[in-house]
C-alpha positions as CSV (number, residue, x, y, z in Angstrom):
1,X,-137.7,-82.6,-93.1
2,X,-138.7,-79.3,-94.9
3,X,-137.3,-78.3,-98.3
4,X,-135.8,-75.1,-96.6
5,X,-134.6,-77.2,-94.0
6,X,-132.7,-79.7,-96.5
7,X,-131.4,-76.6,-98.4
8,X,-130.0,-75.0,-95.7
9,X,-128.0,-77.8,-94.5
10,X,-126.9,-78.5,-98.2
11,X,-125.8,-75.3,-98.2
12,X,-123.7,-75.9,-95.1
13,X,-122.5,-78.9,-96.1
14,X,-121.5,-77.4,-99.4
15,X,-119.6,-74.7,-97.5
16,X,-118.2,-77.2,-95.5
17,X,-116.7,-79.1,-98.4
18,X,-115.3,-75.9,-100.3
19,X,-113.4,-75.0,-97.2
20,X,-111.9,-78.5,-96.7
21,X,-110.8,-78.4,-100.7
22,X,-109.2,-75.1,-100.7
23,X,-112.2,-73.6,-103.4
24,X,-113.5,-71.6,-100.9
25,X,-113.3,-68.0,-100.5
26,X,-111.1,-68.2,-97.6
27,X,-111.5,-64.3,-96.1
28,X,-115.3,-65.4,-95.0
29,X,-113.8,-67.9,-92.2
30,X,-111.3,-64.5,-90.8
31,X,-111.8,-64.2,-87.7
32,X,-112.9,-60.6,-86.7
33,X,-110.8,-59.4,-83.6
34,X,-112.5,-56.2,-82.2
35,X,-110.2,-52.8,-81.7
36,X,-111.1,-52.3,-78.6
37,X,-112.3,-53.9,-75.2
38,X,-113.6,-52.8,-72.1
39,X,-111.3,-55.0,-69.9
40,X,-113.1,-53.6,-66.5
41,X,-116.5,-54.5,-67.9
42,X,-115.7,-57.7,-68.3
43,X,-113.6,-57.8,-64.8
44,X,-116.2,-56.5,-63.2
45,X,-119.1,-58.6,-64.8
46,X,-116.9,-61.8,-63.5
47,X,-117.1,-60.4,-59.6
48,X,-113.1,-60.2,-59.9
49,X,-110.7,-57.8,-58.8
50,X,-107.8,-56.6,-61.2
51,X,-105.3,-58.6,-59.2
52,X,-107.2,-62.1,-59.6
53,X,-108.6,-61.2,-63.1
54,X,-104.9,-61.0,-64.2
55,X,-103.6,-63.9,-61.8
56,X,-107.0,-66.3,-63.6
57,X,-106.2,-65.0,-67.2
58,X,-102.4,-65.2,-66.9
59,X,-102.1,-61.4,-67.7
60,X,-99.5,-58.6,-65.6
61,X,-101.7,-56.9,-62.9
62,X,-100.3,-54.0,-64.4
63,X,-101.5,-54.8,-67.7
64,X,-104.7,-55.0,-67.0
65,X,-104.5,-51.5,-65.0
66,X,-102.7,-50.1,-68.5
67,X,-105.9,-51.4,-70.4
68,X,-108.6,-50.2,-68.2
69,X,-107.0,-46.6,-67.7
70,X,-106.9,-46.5,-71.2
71,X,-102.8,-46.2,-71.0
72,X,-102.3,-48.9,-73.6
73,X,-104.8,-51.5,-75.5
74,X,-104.3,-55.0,-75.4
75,X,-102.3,-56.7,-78.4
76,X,-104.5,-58.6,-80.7
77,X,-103.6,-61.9,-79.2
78,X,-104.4,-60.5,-75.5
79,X,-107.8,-58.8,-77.7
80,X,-108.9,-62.6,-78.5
81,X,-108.4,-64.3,-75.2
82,X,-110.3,-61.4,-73.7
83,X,-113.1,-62.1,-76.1
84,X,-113.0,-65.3,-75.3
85,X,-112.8,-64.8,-71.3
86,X,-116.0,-62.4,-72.0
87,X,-117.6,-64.9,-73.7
88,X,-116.9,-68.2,-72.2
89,X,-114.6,-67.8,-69.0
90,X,-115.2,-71.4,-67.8
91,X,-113.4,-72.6,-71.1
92,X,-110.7,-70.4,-70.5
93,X,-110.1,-71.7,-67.1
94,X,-110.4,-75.2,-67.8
95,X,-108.0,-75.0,-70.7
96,X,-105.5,-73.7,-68.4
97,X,-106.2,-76.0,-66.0
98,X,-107.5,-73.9,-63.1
């Protein structure tokens, strides 16, 4: 193993260790939920219409019309499982048991 190698997981580890005993700066770990979301890019991208996007994802058909005729934006808690349906939609639907 390399010294930059070592160092780096030290660092990690040290990281690791600050946020399990409360001395770490706690605002690093936030999670950053974006603003805004293209909900029909990320329909679309899945081959899905709105109906069994929503009916998959547990959100109102008309929800999802709202959000991609820019009528109203998704609450931050709709924002994150969005993110996490763009990013991993197999998790999503395992997790909820579909």
């Amino acid at each position: 193993m390399t010294k930059r190698a070592f160092d780096k997981i030290m660092a990690g580890l040290d990281s690791a260790r600050g946020y399990l005993d409360g001395t770490a700066d706690k605002r690093v770990y936030r999670v950053h939920v974006p603003e805004k979301i293209d909900v029909k890019k990320i329909r679309t991208r899945l081959g899905l219409s709105q109906e069994s996007f929503a009916a998959t994802y547990g959100f109102a058909v008309s929800a999802v019309r709202d959000w991609e005729q820019g009528r109203r934006r998704p609450e931050r808690s709709a924002r994150i499982l969005l993110k996490i349906v763009e990013k991993e939609p197999e998790a999503v639907t395992r997790a909820l048991g579909r």
